[in-house]
N, C-alpha and C positions, 0 to 999 in steps of 0.2 A: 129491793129486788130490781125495782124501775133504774134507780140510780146504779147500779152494780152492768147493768145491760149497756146506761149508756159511758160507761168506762169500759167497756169491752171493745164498745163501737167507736170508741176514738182512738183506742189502742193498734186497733186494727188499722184504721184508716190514715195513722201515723207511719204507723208498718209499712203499707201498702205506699204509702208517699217515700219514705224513704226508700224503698226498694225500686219507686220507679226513678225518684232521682240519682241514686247509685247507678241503676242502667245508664242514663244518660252521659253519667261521669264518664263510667268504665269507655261506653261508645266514645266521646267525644276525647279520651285523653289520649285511646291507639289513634285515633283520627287525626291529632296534630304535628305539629311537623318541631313543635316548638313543647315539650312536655312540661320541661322548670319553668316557663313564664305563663302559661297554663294554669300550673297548681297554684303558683305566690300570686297571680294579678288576678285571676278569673275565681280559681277555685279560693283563693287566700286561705290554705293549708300549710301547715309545716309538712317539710319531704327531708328525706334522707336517701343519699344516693351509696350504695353498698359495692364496692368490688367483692365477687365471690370468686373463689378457685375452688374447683372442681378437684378433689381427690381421687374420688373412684365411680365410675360410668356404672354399678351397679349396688353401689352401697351407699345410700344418702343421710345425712347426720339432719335434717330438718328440712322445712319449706325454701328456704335461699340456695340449698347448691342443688335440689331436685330441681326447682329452678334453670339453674345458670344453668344444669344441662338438659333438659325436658322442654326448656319454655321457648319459644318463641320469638323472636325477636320484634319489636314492637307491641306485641299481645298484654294484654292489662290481668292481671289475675286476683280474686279476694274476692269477695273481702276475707280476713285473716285473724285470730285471737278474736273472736267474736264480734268481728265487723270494725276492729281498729283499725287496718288499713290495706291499701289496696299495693300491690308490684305491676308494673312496667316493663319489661326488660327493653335495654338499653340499646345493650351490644354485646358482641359475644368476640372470643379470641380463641386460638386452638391450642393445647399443648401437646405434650408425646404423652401417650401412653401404655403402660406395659403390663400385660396379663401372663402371670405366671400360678403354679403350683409346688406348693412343697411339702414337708416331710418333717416334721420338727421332732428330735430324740429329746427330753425332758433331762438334761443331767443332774435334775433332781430326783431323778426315778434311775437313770442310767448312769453310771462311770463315765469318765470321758476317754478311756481308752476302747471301753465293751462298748459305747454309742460310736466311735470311729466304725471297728470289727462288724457293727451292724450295720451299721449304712452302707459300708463295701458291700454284706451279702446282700442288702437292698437292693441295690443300687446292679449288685451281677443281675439279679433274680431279673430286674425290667429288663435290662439289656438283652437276657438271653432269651428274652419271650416268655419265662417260667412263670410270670406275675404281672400285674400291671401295677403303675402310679397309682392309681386310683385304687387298687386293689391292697397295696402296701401302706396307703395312706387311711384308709379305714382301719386297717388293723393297729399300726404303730404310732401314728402321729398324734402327740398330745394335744394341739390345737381343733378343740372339741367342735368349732366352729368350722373350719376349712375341710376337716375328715369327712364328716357326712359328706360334703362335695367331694372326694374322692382329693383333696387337696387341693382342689381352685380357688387362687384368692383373687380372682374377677380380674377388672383392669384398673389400674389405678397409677396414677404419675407419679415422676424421679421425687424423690424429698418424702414419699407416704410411708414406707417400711425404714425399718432398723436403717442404720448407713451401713452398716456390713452386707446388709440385705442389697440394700440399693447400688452400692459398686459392682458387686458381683453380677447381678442381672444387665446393667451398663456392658459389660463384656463380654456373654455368652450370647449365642444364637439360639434362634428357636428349637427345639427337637432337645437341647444339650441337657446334660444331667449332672449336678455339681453338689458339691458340701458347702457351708458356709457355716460357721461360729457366731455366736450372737449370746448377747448377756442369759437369752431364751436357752440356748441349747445348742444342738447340731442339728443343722437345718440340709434336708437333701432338696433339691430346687430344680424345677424343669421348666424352658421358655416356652410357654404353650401356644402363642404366638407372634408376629414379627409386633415388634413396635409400631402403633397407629397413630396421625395425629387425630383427635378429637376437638371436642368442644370443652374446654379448660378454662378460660377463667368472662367472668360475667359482669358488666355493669344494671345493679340494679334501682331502681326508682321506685321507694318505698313511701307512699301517698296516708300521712298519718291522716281519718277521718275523724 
């Protein structure tokens, strides 16, 4: 029992050291002006520097592109995977990005001549006030994920959708309401708002402990 106590107590007080020298690191590596000669002379760690791009300002694939776009610049973040390593961000660069909604007809479920005829009467119905987007996107659109949001698929940069996708939004204005074809279906598409630049792509400094 005596012996079991004092493996608790060094457990702890390993813990407790490693947590205060982790402090120390995270402080002193936002602190320098010099971050890679830092880790290789001082800390003598392997590091891995990461460009990230950002695809969408509201939908994040892991801890790197929440990152590139959440984090901070300078600011040290981790530790990460159970204390294997720490991020830095670097620097950060802007891209365009574009927030739209659509409408997707399944021509697996649809014709493609009956998914044309229905996106026209879609497509009247918002026009004339009879319906909304969001209202016709609940009912009709197969993309079970974007319908509950009444068809917003957030914001995200040129190159993330279909290419049939991403030309067409390339040359519509905000407000506009358009068809578009995709291996998916017949897609009805609205620009929800003007094209932004953001924060798009991220240098990051991945500190292996």
């Amino acid at each position: 029992m005596k012996k079991l106590f004092v493996l608790f107590v060094l457990v702890l007080l390993c813990s407790n050291t490693f947590s205060q020298n982790l402090a120390t690191i995270k402080k002193e590596l936002e602190a320098t002006d010099n971050p890679l000669g830092y880790v290789k002379y001082k800390l003598k760690k392997k590091y891995v520097i990461d460009t990230i791009t950002v695809l969408s300002t509201t939908e994040f694939l892991g801890v790197a592109d929440s990152l590139a776009y959440k984090g901070k610049v300078g600011k040290v973040y981790g530790p990460f995977k159970k204390g294997n390593y720490l991020i830095k961000v670097l620097a950060k660069l802007p891209n365009t990005f574009y927030h739209v909604s659509h409408i997707v007809l399944d021509t697996a479920i649809f014709r493609e001549k009956f998914a044309e005829n229905l996106a026209d009467t879609i497509i009247s119905k918002i026009k004339t006030g009879r319906s909304t987007f969001a209202n016709m996107a609940k009912t009709y659109s197969s993309d079970n994920v974007s319908s509950g949001k009444g068809g917003d698929l957030g914001w995200f940069i040129r190159g993330f959708m279909l290419p049939q996708l991403d030309d067409a939004i390339a040359t519509h204005k905000k407000g506009e309401i358009f068809k578009v074809w995709t291996d998916i279906g017949l897609h009805i598409v609205t620009i929800t708002d003007k094209p932004k630049e953001d924060n798009g792509f991220a240098l990051l400094l991945r500190v292996l402990l």
